[in-house]
N, C-alpha and C positions, 0 to 999 in steps of 0.2 A: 312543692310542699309549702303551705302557708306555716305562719308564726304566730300566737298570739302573745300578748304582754302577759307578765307573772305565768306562764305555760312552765311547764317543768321537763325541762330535755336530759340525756344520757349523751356525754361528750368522751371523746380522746382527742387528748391533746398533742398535738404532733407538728408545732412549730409554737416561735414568739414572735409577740409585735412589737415595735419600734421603742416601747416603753415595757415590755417583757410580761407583757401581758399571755399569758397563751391562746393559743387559736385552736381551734377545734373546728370539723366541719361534718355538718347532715345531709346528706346526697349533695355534697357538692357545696353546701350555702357553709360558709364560714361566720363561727360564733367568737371574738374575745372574750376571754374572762379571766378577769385580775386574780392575782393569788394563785392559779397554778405553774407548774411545772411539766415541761416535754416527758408524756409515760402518762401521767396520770390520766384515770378513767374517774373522770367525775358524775355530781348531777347538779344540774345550774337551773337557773331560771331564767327568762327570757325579758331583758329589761326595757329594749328596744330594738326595732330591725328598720334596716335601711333597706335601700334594693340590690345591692349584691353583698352587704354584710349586717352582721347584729353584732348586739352588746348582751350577756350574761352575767350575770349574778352569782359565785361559787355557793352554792348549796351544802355540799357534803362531797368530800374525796373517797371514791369507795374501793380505789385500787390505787394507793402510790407508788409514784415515780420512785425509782433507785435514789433520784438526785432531789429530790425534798427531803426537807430537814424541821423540826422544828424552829419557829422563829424564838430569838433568842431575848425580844420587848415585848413585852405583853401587851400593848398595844400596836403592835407594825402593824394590823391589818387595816386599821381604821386611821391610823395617822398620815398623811400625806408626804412624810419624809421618807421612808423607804419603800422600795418595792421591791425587794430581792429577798427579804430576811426568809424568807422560805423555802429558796432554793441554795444548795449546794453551794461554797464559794467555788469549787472543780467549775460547776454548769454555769454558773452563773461568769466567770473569766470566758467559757465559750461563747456565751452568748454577746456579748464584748466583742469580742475579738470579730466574730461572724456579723455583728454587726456595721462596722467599720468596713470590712472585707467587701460585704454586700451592697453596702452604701456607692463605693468606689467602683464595682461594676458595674450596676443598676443606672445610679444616680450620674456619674464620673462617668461612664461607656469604656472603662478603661478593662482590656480584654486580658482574662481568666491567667493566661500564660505570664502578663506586666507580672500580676498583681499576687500571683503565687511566688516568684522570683524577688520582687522588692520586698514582699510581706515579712516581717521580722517576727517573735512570738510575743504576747502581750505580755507586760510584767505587772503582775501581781502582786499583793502586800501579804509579808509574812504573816500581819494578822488584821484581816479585814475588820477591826472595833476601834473604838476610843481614839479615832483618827486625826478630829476636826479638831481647830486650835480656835475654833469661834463659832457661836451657837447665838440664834435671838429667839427671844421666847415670846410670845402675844400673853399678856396679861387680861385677866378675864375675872366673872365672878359666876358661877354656878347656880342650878337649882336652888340649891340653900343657901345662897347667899355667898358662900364664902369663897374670896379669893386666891384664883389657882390660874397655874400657869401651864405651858405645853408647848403642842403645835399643832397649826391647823390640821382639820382631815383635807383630804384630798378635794380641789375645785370651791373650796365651801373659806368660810372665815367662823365655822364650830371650832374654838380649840378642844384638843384632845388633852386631856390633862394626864402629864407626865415632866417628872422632874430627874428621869436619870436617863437620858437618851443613850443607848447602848455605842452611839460613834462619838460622843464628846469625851474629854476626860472626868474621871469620877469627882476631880472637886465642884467639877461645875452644878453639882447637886448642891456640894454641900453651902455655896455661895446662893445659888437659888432660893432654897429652902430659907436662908437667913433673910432674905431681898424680903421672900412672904411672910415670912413671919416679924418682920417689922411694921408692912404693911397694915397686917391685920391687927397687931399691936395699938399702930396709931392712928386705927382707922381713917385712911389715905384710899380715896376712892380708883379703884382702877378706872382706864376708858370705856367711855359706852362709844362705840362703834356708830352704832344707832343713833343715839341722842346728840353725841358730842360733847358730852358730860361725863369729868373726871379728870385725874393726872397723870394717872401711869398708863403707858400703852402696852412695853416691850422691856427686857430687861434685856443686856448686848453684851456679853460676857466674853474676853479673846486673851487668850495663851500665847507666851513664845515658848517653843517646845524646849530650845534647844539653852532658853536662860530662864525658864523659869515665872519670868516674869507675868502676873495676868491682870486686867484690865476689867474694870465694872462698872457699864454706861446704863444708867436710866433713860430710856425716852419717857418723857413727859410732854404737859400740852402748857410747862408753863414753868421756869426757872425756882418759878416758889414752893419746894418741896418743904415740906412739916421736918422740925426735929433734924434738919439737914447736919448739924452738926453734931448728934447721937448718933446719928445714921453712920457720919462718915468714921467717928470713936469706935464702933463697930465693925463696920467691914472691914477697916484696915489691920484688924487685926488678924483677918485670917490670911496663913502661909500663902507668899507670893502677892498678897495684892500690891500693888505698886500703881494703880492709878487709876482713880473714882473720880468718871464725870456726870451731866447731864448733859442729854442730847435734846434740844426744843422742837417740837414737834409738834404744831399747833394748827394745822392745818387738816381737813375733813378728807383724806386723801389715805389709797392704797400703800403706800411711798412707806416705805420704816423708820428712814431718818430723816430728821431734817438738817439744815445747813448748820445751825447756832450751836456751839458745843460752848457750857461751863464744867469749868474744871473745879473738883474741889478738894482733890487731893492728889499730889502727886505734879506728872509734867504733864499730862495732858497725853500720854503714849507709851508704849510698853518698845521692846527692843528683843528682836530674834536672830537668829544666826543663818543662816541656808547658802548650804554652797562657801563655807567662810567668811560670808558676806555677812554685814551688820545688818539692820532692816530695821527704822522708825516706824512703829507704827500708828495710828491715833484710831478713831471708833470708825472714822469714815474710808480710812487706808482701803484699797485694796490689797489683800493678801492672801496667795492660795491658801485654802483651810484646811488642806492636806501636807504639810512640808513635807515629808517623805518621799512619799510621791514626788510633789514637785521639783523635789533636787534632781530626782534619776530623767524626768521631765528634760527637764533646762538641761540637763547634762548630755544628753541624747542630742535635741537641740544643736548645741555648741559643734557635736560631733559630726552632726549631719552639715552644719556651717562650715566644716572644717578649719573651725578655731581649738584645736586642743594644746595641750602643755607642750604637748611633743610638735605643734606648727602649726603655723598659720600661712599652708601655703596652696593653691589654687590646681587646677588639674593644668598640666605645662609648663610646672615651677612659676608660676605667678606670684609674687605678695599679695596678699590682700592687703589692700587703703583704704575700702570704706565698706563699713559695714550699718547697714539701715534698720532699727526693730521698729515698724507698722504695729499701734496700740501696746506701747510698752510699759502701761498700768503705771506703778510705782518704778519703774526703771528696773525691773529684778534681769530681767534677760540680759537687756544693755548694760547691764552693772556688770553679769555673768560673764559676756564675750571682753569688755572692757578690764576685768580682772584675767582673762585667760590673757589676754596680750599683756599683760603687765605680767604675770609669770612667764611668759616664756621670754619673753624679755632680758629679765632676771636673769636667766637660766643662757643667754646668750654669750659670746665671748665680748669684752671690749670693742672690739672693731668693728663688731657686729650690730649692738644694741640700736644701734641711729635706725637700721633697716623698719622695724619696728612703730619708730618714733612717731611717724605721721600716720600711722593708720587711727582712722577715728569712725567712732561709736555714735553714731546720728540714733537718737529716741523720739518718736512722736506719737502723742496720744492726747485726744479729745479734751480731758477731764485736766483743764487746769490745776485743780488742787493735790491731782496726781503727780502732775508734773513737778510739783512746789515740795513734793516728796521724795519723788527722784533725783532731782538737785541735794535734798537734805541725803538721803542715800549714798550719793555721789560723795559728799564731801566726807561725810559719816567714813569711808570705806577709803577717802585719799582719793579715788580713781578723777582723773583730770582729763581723759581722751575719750571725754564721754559728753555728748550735748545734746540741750533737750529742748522740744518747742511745742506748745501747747497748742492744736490744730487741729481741725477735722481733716484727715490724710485724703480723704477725698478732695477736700477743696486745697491742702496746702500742696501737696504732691504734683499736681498740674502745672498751678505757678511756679512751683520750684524749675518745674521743666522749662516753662517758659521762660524764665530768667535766665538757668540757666542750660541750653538747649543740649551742650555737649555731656554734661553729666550721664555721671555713671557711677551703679553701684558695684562692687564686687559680692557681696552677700547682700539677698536682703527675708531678713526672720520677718513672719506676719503673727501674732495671736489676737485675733478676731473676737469681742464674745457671739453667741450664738447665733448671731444671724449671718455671719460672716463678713467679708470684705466687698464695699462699692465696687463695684466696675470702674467704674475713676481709678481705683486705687490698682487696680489691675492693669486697667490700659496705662497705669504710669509706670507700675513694675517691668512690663514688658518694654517699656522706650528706656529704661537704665538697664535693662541689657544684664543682670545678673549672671555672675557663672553659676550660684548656687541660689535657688528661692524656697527656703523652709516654711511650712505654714504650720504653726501649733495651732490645734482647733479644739474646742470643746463641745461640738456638734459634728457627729460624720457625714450630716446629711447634706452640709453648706462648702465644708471639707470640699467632698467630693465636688459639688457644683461649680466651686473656685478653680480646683484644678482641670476642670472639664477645659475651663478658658486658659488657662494656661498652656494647658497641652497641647490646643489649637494653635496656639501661639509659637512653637515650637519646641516646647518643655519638654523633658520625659522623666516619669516618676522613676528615681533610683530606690528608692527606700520607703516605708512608710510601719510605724510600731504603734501598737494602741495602749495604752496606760491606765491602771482603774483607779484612777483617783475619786472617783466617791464610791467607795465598797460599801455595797448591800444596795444600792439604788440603780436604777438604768441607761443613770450619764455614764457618756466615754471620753478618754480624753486619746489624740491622737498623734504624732507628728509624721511629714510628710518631706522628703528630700526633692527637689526637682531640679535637672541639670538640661543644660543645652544639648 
């Protein structure tokens, strides 16, 4: 059966794709099309056909799924930030979990019986909205003129104009709103994209959930903001602000921030709590924008390291001595295993605490400025068995072997962003010989591919739990146990 473009077809949908797309298929040829839900009987249009799949267009649903729901933004369908708000959060945790699940046999060849056995169930958030502790909005100006802000649609740089995104918290309207309506006030030209003409590109708004504290960066394409100081007599007055910069951004480039931050009110960073731990943060910080999530994350993590309160001790009564986090962002992980040993510590008798004493927290990750954070973190929190070196773990990891050859880790945590971990970084894990190698992932598809080599290696998966740290959208986040 041929396809033509804009052709109008009658679909059931009876799986999702990698981004929850659903699939539908006509004697056999499979169609995606965004916005449904597994059940539903729709009618699509035919946007494009490859030769063994196509793309549609949701037309009209003329039989829903049990597990479709109204979206809860009046814009989700056109905005590029979610892609779930229309299913179920029940189906939508399925789709999660099975995706992870799938990824690891498929992707990983890791066989049905492992992976049903280590599989844990996914944890979900009591309430999948008003999650994120940090939102950037593209600054724009409309048809008529007037300037508004939002988020992109999907694949495009159209922003979608909305100022109360259903996963930030509700002040972040009310700061927004105040941001435009200064703007339009004193006629302060947003960015043309296009021309490269204007100041504002993005406004960068971030929370700490757990003090309170929230933070208001402008990018601009030039330190010289109008009225800077009516500006800043204003926003500080609203509850929680505690620290207004500018971020310079002057450059013709995709990129949101750039390096130069002016401060002009405040320290230049706000301050959160996670896990009992302090956290600096500044505009360029790394910080998951889920805390929630993130503690039950890192805490998982720790357990599958087996660094808990209750020990720190290896399979055969071993101490662990050294424990390695592979891309440790702002040091939160390293921070995490380095305060669990400092608790149980505590918690040890006199004669005892020395046993403890030398075990240390090695952090390495790319992004120097990250690093310059985890240091301030470190100190921030006391923890002192904690050390950090700014490296690409691929090139530093090697040398370290070579220098020094007999080294050995006892733990060693990896969180990769989404493309996952070098082979470098793998062939060095496996010559330090780990009893336990954790991989936190925020792609299940790389997930899997890592521990394909691992497993080759002689690993075998104990454990592995999927976590929804961004609810309503088709990321997953993972962790993964592997022992000798």
């Amino acid at each position: 059966m041929t396809f033509q473009k804009n052709q109008k077809i009658q679909l059931e949908i009876t799986d999702l794709g990698n981004e929850g797309e659903g699939i539908g298929k006509i004697d056999g040829f499979p169609f995606f099309v965004k916005d449904t839900v597994v059940g539903d009987h729709v009618t699509a249009t035919v946007m494009k056909v490859r030769k063994n799949f196509g793309f549609a267009r949701l037309v009209s649903v003329e039989n829903a799924s049990e597990d479709r729901e109204d979206a809860l933004c009046p814009v989700a369908r056109p905005c590029g930030g979610c892609q779930l708000q229309h299913m179920s959060y029940e189906a939508e945790l399925r789709f999660k979990q099975k995706k992870v699940h799938d990824c690891l046999l498929r992707i990983g060849g890791i066989p049905e019986k492992i992976l049903s056995e280590a599989e844990e169930p996914i944890v979900g958030m009591e309430k999948p909205w008003r999650y994120r502790n940090k939102a950037q909005y593209p600054i724009g100006v409309n048809a008529e003129g007037r300037t508004v802000a939002g988020f992109y649609a999907g694949r495009t740089h159209s922003i979608i104009e909305s100022d109360n995104c259903a996963l930030t918290p509700p002040e972040f309207q009310k700061i927004l709103r105040a941001v435009l309506g200064f703007i339009e006030e004193h006629h302060i030209r947003p960015y043309d994209e296009k021309t490269g003409k204007g100041l504002v590109r993005h406004v960068l708004i971030r929370k700490g959930f757990a003090t309170g504290e929230i933070m208001l960066c402008l990018v601009c394409t030039s330190a010289k903001f109008p009225h800077r100081d009516e500006f800043v007599q204003e926003m500080k007055n609203i509850p929680g602000m505690t620290s207004i910069c500018i971020n310079i951004n002057a450059e013709k480039t995709n990129v949101i921030l750039g390096k130069e931050i002016e401060v002009l009110y405040g320290q230049g960073y706000i301050t959160d709590i996670l896990g009992g731990l302090k956290f600096q943060i500044g505009p360029l910080s790394f910080y998951q924008v889920n805390p929630v999530q993130a503690e039950r994350l890192y805490m998982k993590a720790m357990e599958y390291a087996g660094l808990t309160e209750d020990g720190a001790i290896l399979e055969g009564g071993r101490q662990i001595r050294d424990v390695w986090d592979i891309c440790c962002g702002i040091g939160t992980i390293t921070l995490f295993a380095a305060d669990t040993i400092r608790k149980l510590q505590e918690k040890l008798p006199d004669d005892q605490k020395n046993a403890l004493s030398e075990v240390k927290i090695h952090g390495l990750e790319i992004v120097p400025e990250a690093i310059e954070d985890a240091k301030i973190n470190a100190k921030l929190n006391d923890i002192s068995n904690a050390e950090f070196a700014a490296a690409a773990a691929e090139d530093y990891m090697p040398e370290y072997l070579k220098a020094n050859p007999d080294a050995r880790a006892d733990v060693i945590i990896v969180d990769p962003p989404r493309k996952g971990l070098d082979p470098e970084v793998l062939r060095a894990a496996v010559e330090m010989q780990p009893s336990r190698f954790v991989y936190v992932s925020c792609d299940p598809a790389t997930l899997a591919r890592d521990l394909k080599i691992m497993l080759a290696a002689g690993y075998k998966l104990r454990k592995f739990r999927a976590y929804d740290q961004f609810s309503r959208t088709s990321h997953t986040e993972a962790v993964a146990l592997l022992t000798k």
